[in-house]
N, C-alpha and C positions, 0 to 999 in steps of 0.2 A: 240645819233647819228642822225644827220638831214638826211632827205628823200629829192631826191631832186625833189617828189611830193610835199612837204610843201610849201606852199604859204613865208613863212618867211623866209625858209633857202637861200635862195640870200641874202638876208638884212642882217642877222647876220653873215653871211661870210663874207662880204664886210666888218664890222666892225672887225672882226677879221686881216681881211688881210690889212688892212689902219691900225691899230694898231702893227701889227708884222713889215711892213714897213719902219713905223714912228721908231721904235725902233730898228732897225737894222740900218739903215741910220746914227739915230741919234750915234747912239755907235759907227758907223766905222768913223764921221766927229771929233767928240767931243773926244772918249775917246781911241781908236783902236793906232792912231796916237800918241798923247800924251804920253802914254801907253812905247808902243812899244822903245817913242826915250826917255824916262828917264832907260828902258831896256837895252838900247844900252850903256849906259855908267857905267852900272855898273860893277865891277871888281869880288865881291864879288860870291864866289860860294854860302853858305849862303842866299843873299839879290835872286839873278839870282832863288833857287830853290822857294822860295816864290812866283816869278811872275811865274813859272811854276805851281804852285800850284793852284794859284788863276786864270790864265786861263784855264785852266784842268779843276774845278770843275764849272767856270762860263759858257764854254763853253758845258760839258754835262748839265747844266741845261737850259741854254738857247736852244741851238738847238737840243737836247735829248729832254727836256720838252715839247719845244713849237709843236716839233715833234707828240709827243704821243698826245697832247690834238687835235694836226689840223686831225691830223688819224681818231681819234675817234670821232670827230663833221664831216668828211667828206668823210668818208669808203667809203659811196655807191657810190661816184663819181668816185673812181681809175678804178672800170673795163671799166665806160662810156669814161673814158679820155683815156684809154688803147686804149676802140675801135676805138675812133676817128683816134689815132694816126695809128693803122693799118691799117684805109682805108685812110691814105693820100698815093698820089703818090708817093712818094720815098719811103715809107715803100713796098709798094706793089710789087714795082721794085725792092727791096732790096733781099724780101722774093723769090721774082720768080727766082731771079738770085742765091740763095742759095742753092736752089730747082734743077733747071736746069744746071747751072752750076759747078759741085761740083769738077770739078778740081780749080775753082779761088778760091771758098769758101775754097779748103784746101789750097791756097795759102795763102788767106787770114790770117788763122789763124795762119799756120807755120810763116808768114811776122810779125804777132802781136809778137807771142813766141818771135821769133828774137831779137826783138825791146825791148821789158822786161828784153831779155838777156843782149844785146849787149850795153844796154840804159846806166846802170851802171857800166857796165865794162869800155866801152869808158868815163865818169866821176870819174870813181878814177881813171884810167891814167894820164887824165887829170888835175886832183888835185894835183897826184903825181909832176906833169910836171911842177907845178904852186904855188905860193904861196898864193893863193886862190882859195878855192872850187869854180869849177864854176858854179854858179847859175842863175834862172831867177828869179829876182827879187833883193830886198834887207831882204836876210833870212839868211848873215851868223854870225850876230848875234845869231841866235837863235839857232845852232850847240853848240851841248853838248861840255864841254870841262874837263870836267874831270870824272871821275867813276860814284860820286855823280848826275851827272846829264845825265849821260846816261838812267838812269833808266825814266827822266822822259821825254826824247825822245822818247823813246817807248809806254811808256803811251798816249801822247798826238797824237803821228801817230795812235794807235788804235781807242781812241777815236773817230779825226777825221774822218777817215774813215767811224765808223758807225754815227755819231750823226750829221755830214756834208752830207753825202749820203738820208740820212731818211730823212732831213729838205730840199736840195736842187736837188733832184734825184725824190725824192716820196711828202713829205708831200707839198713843197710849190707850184707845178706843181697842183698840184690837189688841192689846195685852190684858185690858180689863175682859173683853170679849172674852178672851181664851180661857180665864180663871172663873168668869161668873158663869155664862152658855148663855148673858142677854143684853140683849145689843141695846133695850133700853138704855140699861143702867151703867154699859160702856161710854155711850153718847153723853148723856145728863152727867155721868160723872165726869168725865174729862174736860166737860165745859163750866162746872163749877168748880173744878181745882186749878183750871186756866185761871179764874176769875180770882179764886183766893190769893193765889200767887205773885198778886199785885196788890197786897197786904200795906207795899213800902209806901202807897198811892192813900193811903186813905179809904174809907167808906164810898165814897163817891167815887174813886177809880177801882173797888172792886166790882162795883156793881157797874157800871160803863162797860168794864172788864166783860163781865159775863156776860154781859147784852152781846157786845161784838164776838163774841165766842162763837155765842149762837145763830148770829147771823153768818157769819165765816163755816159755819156749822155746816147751816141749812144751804150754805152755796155750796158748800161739798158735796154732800151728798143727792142735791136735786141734782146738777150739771154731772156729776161724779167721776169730776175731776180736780184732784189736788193741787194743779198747776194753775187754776183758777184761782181758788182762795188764796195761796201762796201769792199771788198781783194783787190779790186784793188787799191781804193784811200788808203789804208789802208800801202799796199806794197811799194806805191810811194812815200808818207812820212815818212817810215821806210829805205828807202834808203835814204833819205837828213839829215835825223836825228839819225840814228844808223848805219848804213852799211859804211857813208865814215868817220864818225867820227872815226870809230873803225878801219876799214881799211887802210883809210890814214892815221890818225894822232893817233891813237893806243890810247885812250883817254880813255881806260881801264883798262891801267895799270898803274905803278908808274911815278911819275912827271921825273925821271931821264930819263927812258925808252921814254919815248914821247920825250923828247928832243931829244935823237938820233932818233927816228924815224921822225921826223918833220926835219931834218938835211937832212938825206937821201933822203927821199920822195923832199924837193927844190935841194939835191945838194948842202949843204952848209954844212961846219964845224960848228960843235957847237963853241961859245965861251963865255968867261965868263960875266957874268952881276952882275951887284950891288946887294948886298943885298935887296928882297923883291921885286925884280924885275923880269920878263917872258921872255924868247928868242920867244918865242910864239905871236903876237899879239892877236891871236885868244884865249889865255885862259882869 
């Protein structure tokens, strides 16, 4: 664990975090993209769980790993980067207004509840209503489509939640803390590199991106607690990847069963197709 009394520990942070940059950048330009659109055309349940496999276990080792080693080379800086962030202004005004005001703070939180509730109810309406989930971004490729791969919807929203959270919530905020000395610019930046890093998304899921960054942000740090955020982000890709798949488009049960259900949900008569053929685009 560096001290960040040691004369060295700026220097070898900075190489750590030019190197985690260099590598993250480089994966979302070169391989994130690439990746993602030979994904996209593939039909196979099969070939589809394999690229779930292999992001799942590259994703906990990459930001699961890189996670645990930035923690453990730069512990002593989380409480210093904490305090900074409490004596900025808006944190101050935040807390006072929590404090003092406790009919908006319980507005506030019943408004949140609301929003969690009312968030995906009004999106499987709206799914229902539509012959496409609708999303922000280009993600519904990545909607499970049959039993088989529900399971690893759930998987990869856990994941994300914590191994996304640790690296872009905690660990990378406090390795940029450590090389800058400002908790601004650790904050704001690790919430816009969240956001570019879903590059493979489109314009519209960068910037979706970054919105929820920020909110996932601002729950960390007001509650200041990372087990928090971590259910949250956790929640929010369990509803794009297990709640409307199974809701809308019933993608849990037998291939006959989804067909009427995907009929009903657009309003359309099933009818028949060619041998080895989908009524589904989505499967």
């Amino acid at each position: 664990m560096l001290s960040p009394s040691q004369p060295l520990s700026p220097a070898v942070l900075v190489v750590v975090l030019v190197a985690l940059l260099l590598g993250l950048i480089l994966r979302t330009l070169r391989k994130d993209r690439r990746e993602y659109g030979r994904f996209k055309r593939l039909r196979s349940t099969a070939r589809r769980q394999k690229f779930f496999a292999k992001w799942l276990r590259e994703s906990f080792l990459l930001f699961g790993g890189a996670s645990l080693v930035i923690l453990a080379l730069a512990w002593q800086y989380v409480p210093l980067m904490l305090g900074d962030i409490e004596r900025l202004p808006a944190m101050q005004w935040l807390r006072q207004l929590m404090v003092d005001g406790a009919g908006v703070t319980t507005a506030i939180i019943w408004g949140g509840g609301a929003i969690l509730l009312l968030g995906p109810a009004i999106a499987i309406w709206a799914a229902r209503h539509s012959d496409e989930v609708p999303s922000i971004g280009d993600i519904a490729a990545l909607l499970p489509r049959n039993r088989q791969e529900l399971g690893w919807g759930a998987a990869m929203s856990v994941n994300a939640g914590i191994v996304e959270e640790l690296m872009f919530r905690l660990a990378l905020p406090t390795l940029v803390y450590a090389v800058s000395g400002n908790a601004v610019i650790a904050v704001v930046g690790s919430v816009l590199l969240f956001g570019l890093l879903h590059l493979y998304q489109g314009v519209p899921g960068i910037v979706g991106s970054i919105a929820i960054g920020a909110l996932l942000m601002a729950l960390f740090l007001v509650s200041g607690s990372i087990l928090l955020a971590i259910v949250a982000h956790a929640l929010i890709d369990l509803r794009s990847l297990v709640l409307i798949p199974v809701v809308v488009y019933e993608v849990h049960k037998p291939k006959g069963q989804r067909r009427a259900a995907l009929a009903q949900a657009t309003g359309t008569a099933p009818t028949a197709t060619p041998a080895g053929t989908s009524p589904d685009p989505r499967r």
